[in-house]
N, C-alpha and C positions, 0 to 999 in steps of 0.2 A: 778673669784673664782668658783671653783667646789663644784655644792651643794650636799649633803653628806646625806644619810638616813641609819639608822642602825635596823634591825630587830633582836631583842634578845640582845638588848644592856647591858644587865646585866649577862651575862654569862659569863665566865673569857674571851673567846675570844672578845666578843661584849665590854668589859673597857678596854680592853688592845688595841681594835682599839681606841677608844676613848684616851687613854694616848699618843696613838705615835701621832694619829690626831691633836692633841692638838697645837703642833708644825709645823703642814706641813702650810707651808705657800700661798697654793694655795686653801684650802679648807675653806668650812663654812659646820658645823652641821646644818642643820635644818627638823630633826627628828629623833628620836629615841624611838623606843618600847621596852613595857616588859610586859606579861601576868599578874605579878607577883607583879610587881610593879608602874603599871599605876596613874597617878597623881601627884606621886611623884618625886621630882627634884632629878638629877641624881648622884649630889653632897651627895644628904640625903641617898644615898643608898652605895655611894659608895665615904665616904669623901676623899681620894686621889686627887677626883678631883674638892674637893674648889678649887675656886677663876678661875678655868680653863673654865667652863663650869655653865649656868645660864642657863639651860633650864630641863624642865620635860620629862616623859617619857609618852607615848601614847599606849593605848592599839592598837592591831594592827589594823590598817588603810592603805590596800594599796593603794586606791584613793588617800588620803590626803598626802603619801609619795611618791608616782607617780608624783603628782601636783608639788611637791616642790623640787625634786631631780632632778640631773642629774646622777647619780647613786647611784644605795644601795645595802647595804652589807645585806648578810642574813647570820645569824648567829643563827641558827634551828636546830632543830631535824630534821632526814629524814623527808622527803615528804611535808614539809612545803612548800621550794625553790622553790618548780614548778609551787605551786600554784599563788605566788608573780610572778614570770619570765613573765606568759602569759602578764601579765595586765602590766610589768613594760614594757617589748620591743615592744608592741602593737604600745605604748604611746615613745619611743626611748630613754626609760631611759634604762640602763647599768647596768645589776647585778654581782655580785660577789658572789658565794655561797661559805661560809664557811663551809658547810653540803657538804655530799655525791650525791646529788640529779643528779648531773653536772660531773662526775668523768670521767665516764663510756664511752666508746666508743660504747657499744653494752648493750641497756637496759635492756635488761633480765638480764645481771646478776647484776644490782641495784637490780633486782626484786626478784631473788633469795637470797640474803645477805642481803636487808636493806627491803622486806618487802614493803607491800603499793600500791597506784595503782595509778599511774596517765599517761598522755597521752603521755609520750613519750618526745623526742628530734626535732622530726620533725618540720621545720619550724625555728629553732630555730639557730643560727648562734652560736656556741659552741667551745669552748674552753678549754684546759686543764693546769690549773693557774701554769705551772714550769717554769719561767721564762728562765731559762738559758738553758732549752730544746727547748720552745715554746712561744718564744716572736713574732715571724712573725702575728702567729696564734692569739693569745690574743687580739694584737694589731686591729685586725677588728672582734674582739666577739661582740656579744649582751650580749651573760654571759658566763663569768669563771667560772669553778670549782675549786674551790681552792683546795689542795693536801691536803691529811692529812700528819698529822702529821709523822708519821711512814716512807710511803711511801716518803718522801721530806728527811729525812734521810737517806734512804734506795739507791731510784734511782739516789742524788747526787751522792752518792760515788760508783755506778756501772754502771752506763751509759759507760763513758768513754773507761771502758774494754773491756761493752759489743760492743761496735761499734767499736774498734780496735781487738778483735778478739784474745784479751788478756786471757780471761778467760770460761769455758766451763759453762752451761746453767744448771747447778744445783748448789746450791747453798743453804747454810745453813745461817741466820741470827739471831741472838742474842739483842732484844733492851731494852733497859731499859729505862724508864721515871719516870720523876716526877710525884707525884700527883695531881697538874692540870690537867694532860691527864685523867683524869677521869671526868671530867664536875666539876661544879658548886654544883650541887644535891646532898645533903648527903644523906649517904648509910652507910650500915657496913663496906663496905670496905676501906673507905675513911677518916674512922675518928682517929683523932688522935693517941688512945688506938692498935686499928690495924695498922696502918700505923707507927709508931715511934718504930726505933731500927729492921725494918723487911723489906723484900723484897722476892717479890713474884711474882712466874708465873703465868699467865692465857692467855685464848683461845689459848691455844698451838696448832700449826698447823690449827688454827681454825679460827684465828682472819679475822674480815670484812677488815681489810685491805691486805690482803690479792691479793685478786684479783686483785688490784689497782697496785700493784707491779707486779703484772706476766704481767697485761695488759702494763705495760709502760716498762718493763725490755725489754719481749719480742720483741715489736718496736725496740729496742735499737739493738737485737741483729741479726733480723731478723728470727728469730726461737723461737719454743716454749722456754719459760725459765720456771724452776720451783725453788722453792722454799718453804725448812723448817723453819720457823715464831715463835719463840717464843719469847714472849714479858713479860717484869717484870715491876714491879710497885717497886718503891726506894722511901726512905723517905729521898725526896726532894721537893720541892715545883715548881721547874721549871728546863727543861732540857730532853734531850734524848740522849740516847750515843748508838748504833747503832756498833756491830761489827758482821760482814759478812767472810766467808770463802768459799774463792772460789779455785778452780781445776787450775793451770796455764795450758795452752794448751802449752807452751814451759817453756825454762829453762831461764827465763827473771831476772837482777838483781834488787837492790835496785833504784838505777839510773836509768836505763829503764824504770820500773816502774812508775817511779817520772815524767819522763817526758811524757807521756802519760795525767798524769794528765794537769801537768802544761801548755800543749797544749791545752787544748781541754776548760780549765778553764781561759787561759791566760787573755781573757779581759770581765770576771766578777768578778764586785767588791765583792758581797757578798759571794760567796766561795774562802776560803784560804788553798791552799794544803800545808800543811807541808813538810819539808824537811827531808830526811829519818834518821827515831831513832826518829821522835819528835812525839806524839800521841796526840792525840782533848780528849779536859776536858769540860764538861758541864758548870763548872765556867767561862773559858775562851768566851764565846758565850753569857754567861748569859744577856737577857733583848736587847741582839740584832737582829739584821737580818743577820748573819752569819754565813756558812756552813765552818766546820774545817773539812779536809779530812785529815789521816794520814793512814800506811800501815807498812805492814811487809811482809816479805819473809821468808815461814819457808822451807828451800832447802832443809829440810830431807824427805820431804813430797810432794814438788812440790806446796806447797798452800801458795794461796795470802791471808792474814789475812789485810780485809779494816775495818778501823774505821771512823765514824763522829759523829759531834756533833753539835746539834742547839738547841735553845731554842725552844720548842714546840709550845710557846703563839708566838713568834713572827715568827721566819721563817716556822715555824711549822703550821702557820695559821694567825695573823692578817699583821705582816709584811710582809710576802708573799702576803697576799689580798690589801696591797697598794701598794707595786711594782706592781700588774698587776693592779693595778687601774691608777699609773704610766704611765704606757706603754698605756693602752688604751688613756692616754689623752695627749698623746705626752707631756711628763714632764721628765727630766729627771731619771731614776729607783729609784736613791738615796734621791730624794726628801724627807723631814720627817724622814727618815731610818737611817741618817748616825750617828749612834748611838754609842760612844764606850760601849764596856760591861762594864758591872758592873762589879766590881772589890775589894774585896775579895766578 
């Protein structure tokens, strides 16, 4: 059994590992924190998961979850992840950062978008948690970054182009999310009265995810790529729908296009390219580990209109953090995962 420690385990991401974990048949919990709610069993905070789950939550302790893990998930505000990593891969335990701490290929620009100070990557055997870009890689990390949210939307459904030379390096994107992509934390923006019957932009051009996507687009494409970023909040609870417009560098059809994908995605299970005319619905993915890629050709224009869709909590973040917990411990990817969506 793989033993399993969760930091921030009461954050929508830190229950929503705990609910898929529930079932993975090769793990044991034994520990999980919460600033917020130390002492308390994690069932009392969070009844979904009676009967599943008999143990408490700890304030954080990374010697006592070092001791007892073979790897652990952090599930933090920036700058937290770095501080656990040292002390966890000293000791040869295996982190997973659900936070930004880990994303980055070049630290300064953590340093400029998320703020904070700590020592760096150095020393540190790193990886960037996109499974079906960088499984080689994962597979011999000490820690993952896991993707956000956005970004795992985003670079699904253009990698492909960009490395077959389909599409030109500018690039407009359009996403929309649920309201768990906001955290846990009530706020005004978050609460019922603002959120129901409304949907809204913010960080337009501006968002921290941002960089995460020019940094991985660009790999893809072998040249700077750039990209305009705006993102909406929708009164839904879970989901992201992601639609992109891109430049064709030729006069490519509907078919052509298809198969590009259907190549390049042939043998992963968790992205499904749609057959053309059919588009990715947030419902359709809901509560799984599923990337829906769908597209269009608008010939009057020369532009390729891509869309996908995943669940935010899961491929978006804790499900993608067991797939590469997966792959690190030689287990099949599907392990706990193979989830159909939920459905209406």
């Amino acid at each position: 059994m793989i033993k399993v420690g969760i930091f921030g385990a009461t954050g929508y991401t830190g229950v929503e590992l705990m609910r898929l974990l529930s079932k993975h048949e090769k793990v044991k919990i034994e520990y999980i924190s919460s600033q917020s709610y130390a002492g308390k069993s994690i069932a009392d905070v969070y009844p979904s998961l009676t009967g599943f789950y008999d143990i408490s939550l700890d304030d954080v302790e990374v010697e006592k979850a070092v001791s007892k893990c073979d790897v652990v998930f952090t599930a933090l505000p920036a700058g937290y992840a770095s501080k656990i990593a040292r002390e966890a891969v000293e000791k040869g335990v295996k982190v997973i950062d659900l936070g930004a701490d880990f994303r980055f290929d070049d630290y300064s620009i953590y340093k400029e978008w998320y703020g904070g100070e700590y020592d760096g990557y150095d020393g540190i055997k790193r990886a960037y948690g996109l499974p079906e870009i960088y499984r080689d890689s994962i597979r011999e990390a000490d820690v993952v970054g896991n993707p956000g949210c956005y970004p795992t939307s985003v670079i699904l459904g253009l990698v492909p182009l960009l490395k077959e030379k389909v599409i030109e390096g500018n690039i407009i994107i359009d996403s929309k999310s649920g309201i768990s992509g906001a955290g846990h934390s009530p706020s005004q923006k978050n609460i019922y009265a603002e959120c129901n019957e409304n949907i809204r932009a913010y960080n337009v051009a501006n968002h921290r995810h941002v960089p995460e996507m020019v940094q991985e687009l660009s790999k893809a494409s072998g040249e700077k790529v750039s990209v305009v970023f705006a993102p909406h909040l929708t009164p839904m609870t879970r989901g992201i729908l992601s639609t992109m417009y891109c430049k064709l560098r030729e006069n490519l059809n509907q078919e052509e296009i298809y198969e590009v994908f259907a190549e390049f995605y042939k043998n992963e299970y968790f992205v499904k390219v749609l057959k053309p005319g059919a588009y990715p619905s947030t419902k359709n993915v809901y509560g799984s580990n599923f990337c829906h890629i769908g597209f269009e050709v608008d010939k009057a224009t020369g532009t390729l209109v891509v869309m996908t869709a995943i669940d935010n909590l899961v491929k978006g973040a804790s499900g993608q953090a067991i797939q590469n917990m997966n792959i690190i411990f030689g287990l099949e990817e599907k392990t706990g995962l193979d989830i159909v969506p939920v459905y209406p």
